[in-house]
C-alpha positions as CSV (number, residue, x, y, z in Angstrom):
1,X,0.0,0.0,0.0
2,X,2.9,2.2,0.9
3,X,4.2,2.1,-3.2
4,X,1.0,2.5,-4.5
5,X,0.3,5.5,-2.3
6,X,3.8,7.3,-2.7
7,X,3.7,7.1,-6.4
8,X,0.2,8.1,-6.4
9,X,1.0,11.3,-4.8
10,X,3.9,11.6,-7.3
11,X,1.7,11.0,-10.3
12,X,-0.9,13.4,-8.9
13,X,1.9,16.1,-8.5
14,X,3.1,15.4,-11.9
15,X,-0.5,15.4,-13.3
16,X,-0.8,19.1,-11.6
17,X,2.5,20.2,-12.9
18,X,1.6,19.5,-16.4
19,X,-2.0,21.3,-15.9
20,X,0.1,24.4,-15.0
21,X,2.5,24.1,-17.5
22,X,0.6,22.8,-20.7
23,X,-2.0,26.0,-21.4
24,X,-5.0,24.6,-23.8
25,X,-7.9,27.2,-24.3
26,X,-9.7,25.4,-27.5
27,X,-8.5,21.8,-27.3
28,X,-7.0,20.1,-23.3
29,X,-3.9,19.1,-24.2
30,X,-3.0,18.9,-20.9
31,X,-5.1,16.0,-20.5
32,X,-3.9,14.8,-23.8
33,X,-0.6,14.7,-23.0
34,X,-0.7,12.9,-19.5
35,X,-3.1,10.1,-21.2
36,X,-0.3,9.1,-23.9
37,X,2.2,9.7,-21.9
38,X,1.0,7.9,-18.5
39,X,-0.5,4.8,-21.5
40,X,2.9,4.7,-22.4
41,X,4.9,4.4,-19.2
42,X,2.4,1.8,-18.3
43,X,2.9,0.1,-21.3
44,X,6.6,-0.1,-20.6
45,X,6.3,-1.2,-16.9
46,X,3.9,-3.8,-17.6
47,X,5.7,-5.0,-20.8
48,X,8.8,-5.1,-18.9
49,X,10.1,-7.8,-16.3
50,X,10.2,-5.1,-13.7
51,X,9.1,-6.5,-10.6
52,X,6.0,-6.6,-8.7
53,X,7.1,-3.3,-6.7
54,X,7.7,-1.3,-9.9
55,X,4.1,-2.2,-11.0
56,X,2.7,-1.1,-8.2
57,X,4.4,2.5,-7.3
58,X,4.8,3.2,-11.3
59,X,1.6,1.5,-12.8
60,X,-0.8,1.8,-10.4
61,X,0.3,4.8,-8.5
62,X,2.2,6.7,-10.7
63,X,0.2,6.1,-13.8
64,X,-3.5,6.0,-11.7
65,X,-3.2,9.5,-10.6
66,X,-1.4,10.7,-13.2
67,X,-3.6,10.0,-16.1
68,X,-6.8,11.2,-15.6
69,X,-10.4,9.4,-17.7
70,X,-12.6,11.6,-15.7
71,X,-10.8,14.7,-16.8
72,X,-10.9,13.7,-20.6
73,X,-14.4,13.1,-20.3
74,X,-15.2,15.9,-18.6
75,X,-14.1,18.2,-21.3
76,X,-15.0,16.6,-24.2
77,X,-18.8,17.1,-22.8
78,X,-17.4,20.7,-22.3
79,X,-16.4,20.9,-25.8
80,X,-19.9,19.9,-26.9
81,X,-21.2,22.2,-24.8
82,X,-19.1,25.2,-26.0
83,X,-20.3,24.2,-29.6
84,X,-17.1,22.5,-30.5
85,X,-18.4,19.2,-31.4
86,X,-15.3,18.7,-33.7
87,X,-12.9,19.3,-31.9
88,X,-14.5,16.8,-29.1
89,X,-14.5,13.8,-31.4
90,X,-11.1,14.7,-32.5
91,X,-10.3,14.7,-29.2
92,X,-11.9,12.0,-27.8
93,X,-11.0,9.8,-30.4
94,X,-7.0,10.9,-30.4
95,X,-7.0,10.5,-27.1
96,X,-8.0,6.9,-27.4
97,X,-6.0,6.2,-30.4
98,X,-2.8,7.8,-29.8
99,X,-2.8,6.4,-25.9
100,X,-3.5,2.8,-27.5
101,X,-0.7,3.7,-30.1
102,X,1.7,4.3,-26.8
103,X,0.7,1.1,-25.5
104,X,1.8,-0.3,-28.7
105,X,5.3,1.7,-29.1
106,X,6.1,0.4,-25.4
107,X,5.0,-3.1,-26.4
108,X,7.2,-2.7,-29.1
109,X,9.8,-1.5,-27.5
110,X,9.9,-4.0,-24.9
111,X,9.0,-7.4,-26.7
């Protein structure tokens, strides 16, 4: 519980970094970015031989409260809402695609 809790409060802080960083006023490429990113260092740790303690401080804490599903949902309905419809499908569908794609490049990159 300890490594799961630590590298949840280190994914979280990462997660809030990047909000303050990454500015986004049409599209949330904030949210983007921690999705692929967080798909893809998950990929790697779970692809890898790593070690149960990895997986859980960098998958599930890290990666759970670094990558955020509630976030992305949450404004692609704001999207809709602000009459970008557009840019809410392009958005939710590269944010599925291109975290999947991660998956894959880690997968890759570890097989």
């Amino acid at each position: 519980m300890l490594l799961v809790g630590v590298g949840g409060a280190v994914g979280a802080l990462g997660r809030y970094t990047v909000a303050t960083i990454v500015e986004g006023d049409r599209f949330p490429l904030s949210t983007f970015l921690v999705n692929v990113v967080g798909s893809f260092l998950l990929g790697l740790v779970l692809f890898s031989d790593l070690g149960e303690s990895v997986r859980l401080f960098v998958g599930v804490g890290v990666c759970g409260a670094f990558t955020t599903f509630s976030t992305f949902s949450v404004d692609t309905v704001r999207l809709v809402e602000d009459g970008h419809v557009w840019t809410a499908v392009v958005y939710a569908l590269g944010n599925i695609l291109v975290s999947v794609a991660a998956i894959g490049v880690a997968w890759f990159l570890t097989g």
